[in-house]
N, CA and C atoms as a LAMMPS dump frame, in Angstrom:
ITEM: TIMESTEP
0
ITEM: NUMBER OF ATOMS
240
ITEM: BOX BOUNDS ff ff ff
-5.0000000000000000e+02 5.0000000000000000e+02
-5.0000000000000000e+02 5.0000000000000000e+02
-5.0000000000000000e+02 5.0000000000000000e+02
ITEM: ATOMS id mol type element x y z
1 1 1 N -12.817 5.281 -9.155
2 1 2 C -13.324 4.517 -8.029
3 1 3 C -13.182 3.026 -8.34
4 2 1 N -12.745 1.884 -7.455
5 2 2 C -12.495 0.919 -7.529
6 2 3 C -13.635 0.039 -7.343
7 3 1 N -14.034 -0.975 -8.203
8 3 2 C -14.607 -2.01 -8.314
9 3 3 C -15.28 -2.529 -7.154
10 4 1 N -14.446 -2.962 -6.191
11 4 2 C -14.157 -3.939 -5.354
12 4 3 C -14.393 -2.73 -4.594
13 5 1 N -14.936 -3.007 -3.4
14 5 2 C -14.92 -2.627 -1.867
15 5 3 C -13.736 -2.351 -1.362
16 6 1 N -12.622 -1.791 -0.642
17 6 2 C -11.933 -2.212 -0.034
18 6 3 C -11.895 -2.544 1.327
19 7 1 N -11.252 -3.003 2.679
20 7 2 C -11.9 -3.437 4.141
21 7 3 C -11.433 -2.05 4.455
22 8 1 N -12.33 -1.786 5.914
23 8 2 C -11.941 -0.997 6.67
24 8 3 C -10.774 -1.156 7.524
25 9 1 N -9.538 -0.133 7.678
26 9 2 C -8.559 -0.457 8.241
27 9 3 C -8.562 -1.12 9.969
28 10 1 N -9.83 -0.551 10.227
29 10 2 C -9.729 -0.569 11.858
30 10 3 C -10.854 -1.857 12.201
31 11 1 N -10.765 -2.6 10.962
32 11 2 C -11.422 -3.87 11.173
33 11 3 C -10.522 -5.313 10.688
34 12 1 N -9.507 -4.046 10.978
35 12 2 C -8.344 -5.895 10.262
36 12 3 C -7.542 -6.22 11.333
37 13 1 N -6.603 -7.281 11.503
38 13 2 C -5.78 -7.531 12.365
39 13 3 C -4.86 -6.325 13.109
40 14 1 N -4.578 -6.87 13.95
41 14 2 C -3.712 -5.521 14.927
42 14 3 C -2.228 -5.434 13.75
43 15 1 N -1.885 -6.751 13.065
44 15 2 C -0.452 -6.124 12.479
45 15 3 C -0.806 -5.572 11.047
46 16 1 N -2.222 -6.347 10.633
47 16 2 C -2.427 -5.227 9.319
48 16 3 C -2.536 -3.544 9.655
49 17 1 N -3.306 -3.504 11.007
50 17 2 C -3.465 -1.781 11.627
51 17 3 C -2.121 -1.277 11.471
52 18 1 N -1.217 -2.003 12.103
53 18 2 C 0.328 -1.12 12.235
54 18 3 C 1.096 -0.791 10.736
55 19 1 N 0.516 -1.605 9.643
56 19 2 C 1.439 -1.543 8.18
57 19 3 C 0.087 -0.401 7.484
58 20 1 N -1.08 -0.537 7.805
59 20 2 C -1.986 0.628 7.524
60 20 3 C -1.278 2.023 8.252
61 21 1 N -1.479 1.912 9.144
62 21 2 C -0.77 3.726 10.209
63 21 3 C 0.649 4.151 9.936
64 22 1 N 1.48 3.046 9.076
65 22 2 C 3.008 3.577 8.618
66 22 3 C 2.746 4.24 7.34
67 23 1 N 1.678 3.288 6.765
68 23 2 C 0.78 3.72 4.996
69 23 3 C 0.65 5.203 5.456
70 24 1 N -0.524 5.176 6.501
71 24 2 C -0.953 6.96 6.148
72 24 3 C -0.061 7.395 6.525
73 25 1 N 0.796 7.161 8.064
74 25 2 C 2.325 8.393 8.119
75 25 3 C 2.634 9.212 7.063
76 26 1 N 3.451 7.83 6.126
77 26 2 C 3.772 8.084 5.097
78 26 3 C 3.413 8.986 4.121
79 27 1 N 2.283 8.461 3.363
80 27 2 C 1.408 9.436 2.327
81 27 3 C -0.023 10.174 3.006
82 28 1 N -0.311 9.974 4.357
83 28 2 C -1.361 11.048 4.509
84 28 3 C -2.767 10.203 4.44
85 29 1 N -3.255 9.115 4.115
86 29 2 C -4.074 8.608 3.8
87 29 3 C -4.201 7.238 3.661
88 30 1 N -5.195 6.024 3.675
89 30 2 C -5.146 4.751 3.274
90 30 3 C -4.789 4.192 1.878
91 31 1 N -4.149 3.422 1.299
92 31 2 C -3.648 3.819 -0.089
93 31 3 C -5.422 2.592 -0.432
94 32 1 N -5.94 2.853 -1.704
95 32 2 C -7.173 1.953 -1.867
96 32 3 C -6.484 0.625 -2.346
97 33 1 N -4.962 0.363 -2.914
98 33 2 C -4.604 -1.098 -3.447
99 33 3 C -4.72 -1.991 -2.143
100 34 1 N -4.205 -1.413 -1.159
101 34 2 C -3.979 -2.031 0.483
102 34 3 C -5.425 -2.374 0.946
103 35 1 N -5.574 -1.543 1.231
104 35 2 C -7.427 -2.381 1.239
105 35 3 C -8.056 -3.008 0.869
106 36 1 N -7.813 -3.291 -0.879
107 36 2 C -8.831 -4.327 -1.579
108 36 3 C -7.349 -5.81 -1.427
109 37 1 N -6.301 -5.43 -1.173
110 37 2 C -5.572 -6.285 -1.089
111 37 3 C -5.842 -6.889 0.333
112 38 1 N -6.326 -6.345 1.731
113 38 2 C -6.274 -6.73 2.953
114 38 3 C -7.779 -7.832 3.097
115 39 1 N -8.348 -7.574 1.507
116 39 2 C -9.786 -8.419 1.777
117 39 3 C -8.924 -9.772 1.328
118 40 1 N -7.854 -10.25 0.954
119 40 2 C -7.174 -11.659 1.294
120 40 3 C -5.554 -11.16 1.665
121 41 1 N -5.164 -11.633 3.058
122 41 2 C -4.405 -11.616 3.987
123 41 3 C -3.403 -12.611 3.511
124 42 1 N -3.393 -12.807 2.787
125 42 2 C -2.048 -14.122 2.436
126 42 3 C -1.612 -12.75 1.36
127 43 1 N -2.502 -12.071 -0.046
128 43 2 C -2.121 -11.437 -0.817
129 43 3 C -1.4 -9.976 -0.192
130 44 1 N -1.979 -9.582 0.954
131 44 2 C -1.679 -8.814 1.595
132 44 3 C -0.385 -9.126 2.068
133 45 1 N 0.162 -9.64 2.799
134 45 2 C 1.353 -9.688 3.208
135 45 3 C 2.457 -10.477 2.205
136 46 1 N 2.08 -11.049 1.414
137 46 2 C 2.859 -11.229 -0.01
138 46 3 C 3.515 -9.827 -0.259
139 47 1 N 2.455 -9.311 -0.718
140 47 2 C 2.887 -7.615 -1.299
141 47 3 C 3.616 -6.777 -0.538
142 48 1 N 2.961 -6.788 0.636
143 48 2 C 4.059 -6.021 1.811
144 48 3 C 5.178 -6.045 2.151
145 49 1 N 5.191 -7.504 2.264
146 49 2 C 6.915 -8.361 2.391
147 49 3 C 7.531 -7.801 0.945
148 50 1 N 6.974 -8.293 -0.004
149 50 2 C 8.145 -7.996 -1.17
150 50 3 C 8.513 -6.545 -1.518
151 51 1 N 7.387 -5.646 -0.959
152 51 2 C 7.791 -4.037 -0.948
153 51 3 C 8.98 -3.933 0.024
154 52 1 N 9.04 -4.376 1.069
155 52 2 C 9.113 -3.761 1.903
156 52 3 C 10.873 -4.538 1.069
157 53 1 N 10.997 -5.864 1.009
158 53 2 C 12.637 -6.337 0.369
159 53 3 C 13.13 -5.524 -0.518
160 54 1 N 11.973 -5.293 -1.625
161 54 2 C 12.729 -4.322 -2.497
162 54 3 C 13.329 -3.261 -2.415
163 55 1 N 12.316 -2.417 -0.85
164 55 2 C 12.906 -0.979 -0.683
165 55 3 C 13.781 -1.132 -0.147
166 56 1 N 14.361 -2.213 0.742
167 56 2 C 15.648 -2.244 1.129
168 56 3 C 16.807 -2.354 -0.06
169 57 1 N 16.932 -2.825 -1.296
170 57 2 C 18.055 -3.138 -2.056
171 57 3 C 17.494 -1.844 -2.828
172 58 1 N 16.926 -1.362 -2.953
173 58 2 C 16.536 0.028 -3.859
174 58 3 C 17.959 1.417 -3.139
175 59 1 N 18.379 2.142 -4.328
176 59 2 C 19.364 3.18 -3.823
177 59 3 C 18.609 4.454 -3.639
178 60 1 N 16.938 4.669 -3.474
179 60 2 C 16.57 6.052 -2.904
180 60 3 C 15.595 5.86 -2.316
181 61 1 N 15.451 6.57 -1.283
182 61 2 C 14.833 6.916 -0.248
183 61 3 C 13.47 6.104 -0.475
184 62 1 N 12.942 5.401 0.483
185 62 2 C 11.418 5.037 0.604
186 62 3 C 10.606 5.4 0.136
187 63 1 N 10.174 6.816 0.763
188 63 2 C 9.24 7.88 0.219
189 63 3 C 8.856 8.392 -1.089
190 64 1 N 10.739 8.935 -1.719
191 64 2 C 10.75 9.172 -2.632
192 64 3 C 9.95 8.337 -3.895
193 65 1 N 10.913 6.561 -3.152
194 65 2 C 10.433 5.716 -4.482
195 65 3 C 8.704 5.41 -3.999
196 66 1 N 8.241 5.702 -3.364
197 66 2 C 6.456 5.365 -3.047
198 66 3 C 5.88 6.476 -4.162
199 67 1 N 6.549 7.638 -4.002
200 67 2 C 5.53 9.186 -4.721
201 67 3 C 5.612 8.621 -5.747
202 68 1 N 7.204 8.283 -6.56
203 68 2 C 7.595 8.188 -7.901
204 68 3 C 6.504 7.008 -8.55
205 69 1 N 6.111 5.495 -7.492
206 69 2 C 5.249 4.682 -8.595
207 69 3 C 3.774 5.609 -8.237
208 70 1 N 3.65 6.173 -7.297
209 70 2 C 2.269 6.614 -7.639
210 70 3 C 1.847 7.464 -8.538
211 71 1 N 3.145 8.561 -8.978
212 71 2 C 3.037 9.328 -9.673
213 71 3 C 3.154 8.634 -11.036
214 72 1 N 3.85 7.838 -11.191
215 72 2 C 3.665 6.848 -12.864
216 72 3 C 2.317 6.115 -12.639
217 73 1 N 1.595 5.754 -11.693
218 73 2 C 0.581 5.113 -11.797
219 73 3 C -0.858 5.733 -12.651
220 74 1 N -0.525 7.001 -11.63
221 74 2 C -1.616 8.307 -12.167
222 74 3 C -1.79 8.684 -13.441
223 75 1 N -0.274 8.713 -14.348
224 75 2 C 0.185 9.076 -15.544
225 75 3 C -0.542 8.125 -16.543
226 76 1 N -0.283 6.897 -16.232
227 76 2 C -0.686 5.499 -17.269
228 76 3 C -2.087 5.566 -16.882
229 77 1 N -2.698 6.114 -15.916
230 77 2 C -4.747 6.012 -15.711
231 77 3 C -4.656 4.814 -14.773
232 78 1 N -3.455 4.401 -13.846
233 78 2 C -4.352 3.409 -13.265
234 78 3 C -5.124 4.09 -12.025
235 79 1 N -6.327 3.413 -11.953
236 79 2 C -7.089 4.113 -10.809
237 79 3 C -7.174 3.929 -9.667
238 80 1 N -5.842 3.611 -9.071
239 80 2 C -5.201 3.644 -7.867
240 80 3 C -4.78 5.062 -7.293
């Protein structure tokens, strides 16, 4: 369990809502880094933007590469 609070999704801006509802599409759920990241909105869309550049020059699939850091995340104990 994380430290920090994270915000509620359906209390943030309408374009943080739309990069939250692609989040759960995606994996099913709110991820908790996105949330404690959406409690500052400059850090928030820092991170988003540069995910979102990388997955474009990355050679596999979106998804794939989302499971793969979560699944190394889990491995090393981070409690994300």
């Amino acid at each position: 369990m994380a430290r920090i609070e994270g915000v509620d999704p359906n209390k943030t801006s309408f374009l943080m809502r739309q990069v939250f509802k692609k989040v759960r599409d995606l994996f099913g759920k709110n991820l908790t880094p996105q949330k404690i990241q959406a409690r500052v909105p400059r850090v928030f869309w820092v991170s988003t933007i540069t995910e979102l550049l990388l997955g474009q020059k990355a050679k596999i699939p979106l998804r794939q590469r989302s499971i793969v850091q979560l699944r190394t995340a889990a491995r090393v104990g981070c409690p994300f």
